[in-house]
GULO-16008 format. One record per residue (C-alpha): residue number from 0; residue in one letter; x negated, y, z. Coordinates in Angstrom, 2 decimals, always signed. Layout:
REM GULO-16008
 num residuo    east   north      up
 NUM       A       X       Y       Z
...
This chain:
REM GULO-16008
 num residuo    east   north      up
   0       X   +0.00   +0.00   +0.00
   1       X   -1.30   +3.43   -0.49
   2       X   -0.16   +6.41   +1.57
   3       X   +2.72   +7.20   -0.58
   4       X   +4.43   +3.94   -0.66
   5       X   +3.75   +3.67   +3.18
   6       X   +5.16   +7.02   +3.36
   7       X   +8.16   +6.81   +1.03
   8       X   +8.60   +3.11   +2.83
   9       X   +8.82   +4.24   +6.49
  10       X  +11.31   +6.98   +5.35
  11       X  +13.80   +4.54   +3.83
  12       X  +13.57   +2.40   +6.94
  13       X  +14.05   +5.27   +9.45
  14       X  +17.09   +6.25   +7.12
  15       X  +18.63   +2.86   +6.69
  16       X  +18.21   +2.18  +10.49
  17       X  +19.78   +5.56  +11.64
  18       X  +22.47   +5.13   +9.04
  19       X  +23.41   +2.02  +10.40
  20       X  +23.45   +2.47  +14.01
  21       X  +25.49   +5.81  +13.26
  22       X  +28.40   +4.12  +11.09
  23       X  +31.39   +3.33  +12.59
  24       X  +31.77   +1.58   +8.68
  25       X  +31.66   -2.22   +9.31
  26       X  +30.39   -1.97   +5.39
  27       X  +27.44   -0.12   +6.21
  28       X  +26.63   -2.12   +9.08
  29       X  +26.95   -5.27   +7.09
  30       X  +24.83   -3.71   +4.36
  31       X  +21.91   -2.30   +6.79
  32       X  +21.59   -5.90   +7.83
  33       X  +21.39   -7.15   +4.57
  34       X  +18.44   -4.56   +4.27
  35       X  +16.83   -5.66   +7.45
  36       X  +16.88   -9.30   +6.64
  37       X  +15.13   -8.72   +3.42
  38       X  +12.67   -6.79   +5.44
  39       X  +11.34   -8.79   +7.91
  40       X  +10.46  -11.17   +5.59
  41       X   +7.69   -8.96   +5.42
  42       X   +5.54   -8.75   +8.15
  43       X   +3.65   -5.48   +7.13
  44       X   +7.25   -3.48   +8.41
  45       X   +7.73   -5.35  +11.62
  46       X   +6.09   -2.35  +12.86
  47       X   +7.95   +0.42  +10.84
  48       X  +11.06   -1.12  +11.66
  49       X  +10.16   -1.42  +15.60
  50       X   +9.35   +2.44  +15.15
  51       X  +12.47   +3.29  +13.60
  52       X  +14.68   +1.89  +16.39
  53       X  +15.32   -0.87  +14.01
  54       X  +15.28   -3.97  +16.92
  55       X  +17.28   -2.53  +18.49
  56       X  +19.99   -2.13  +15.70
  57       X  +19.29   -5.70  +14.77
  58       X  +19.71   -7.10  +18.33
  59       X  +23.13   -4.72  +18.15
  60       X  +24.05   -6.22  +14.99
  61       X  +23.90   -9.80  +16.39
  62       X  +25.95   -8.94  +18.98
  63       X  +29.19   -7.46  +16.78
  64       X  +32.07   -9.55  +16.58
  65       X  +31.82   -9.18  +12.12
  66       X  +30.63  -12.49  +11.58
  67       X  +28.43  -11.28   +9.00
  68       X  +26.37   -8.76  +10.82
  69       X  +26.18  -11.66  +13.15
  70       X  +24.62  -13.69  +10.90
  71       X  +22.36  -10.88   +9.69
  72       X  +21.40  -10.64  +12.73
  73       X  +20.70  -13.61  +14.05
  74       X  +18.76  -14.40  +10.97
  75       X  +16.59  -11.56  +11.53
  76       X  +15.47  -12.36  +14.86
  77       X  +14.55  -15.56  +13.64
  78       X  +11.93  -13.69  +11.99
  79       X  +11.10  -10.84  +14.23
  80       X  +10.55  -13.31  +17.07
  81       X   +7.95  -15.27  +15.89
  82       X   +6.01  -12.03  +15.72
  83       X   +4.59  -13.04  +19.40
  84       X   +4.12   -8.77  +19.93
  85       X   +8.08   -8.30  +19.59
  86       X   +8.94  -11.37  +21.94
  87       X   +9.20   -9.89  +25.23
  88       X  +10.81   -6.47  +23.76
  89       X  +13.90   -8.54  +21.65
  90       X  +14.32  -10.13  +25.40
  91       X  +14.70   -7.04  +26.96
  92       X  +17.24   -5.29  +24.38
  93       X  +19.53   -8.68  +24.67
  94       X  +18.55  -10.36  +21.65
  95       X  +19.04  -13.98  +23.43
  96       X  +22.26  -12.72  +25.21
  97       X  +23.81  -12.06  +21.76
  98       X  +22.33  -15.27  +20.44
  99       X  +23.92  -17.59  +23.27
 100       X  +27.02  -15.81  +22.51
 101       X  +26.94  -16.22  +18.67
 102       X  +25.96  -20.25  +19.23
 103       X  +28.75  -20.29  +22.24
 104       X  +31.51  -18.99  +20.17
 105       X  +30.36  -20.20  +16.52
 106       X  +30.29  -24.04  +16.87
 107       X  +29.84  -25.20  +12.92
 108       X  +25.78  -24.57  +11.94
 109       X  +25.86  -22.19   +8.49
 110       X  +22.79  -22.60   +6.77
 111       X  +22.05  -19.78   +3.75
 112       X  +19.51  -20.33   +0.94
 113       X  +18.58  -16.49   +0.84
């Protein structure tokens, strides 16, 4: 990455993070998730995203009744958590709480290709 792309990258992330924690839209929310598990595929924006507020967001997202944001969600703490710097910090925002809840209440195992 050069220092426009990091630039113009950490911009869009910060946007699409405060766009979805501001929406009351359960479109946007659903569509922010979409972004952030595309993301965190990507390891070299774990960090952008944990600047942006984005964990939080995510660990929010996993906790929303919508089914999909759920599953946004949960899929991208999948990711996030086997980051070993974000462990401790996804426990402390509630990311197992809204995991326990998700398995708790959704008994059938959905498995996505991507």
């Amino acid at each position: 990455h050069d220092t426009r792309q990091t630039l113009l990258d950490s911009v869009c992330i910060e946007s699409i993070t405060k766009a979805t924690a501001d929406s009351h839209s359960i479109e946007i929310k659903r569509a922010g998730g979409y972004f952030f598990s595309l993301l965190v595929q990507y390891q070299e924006y774990h960090d952008m995203l944990n600047e942006a507020g984005g964990l939080q967001e995510i660990v929010n997202l996993a906790g929303l009744v919508d089914l999909e944001c759920q599953i946004y969600g949960a899929f991208t703490l999948v990711y996030l958590a086997s980051n070993p710097k974000f462990q401790v910090p996804l426990v402390q925002m509630g990311a197992v709480r809204s995991l326990v809840s998700m398995m708790a209440t959704e008994s059938e195992p959905r498995h996505y290709a991507g």
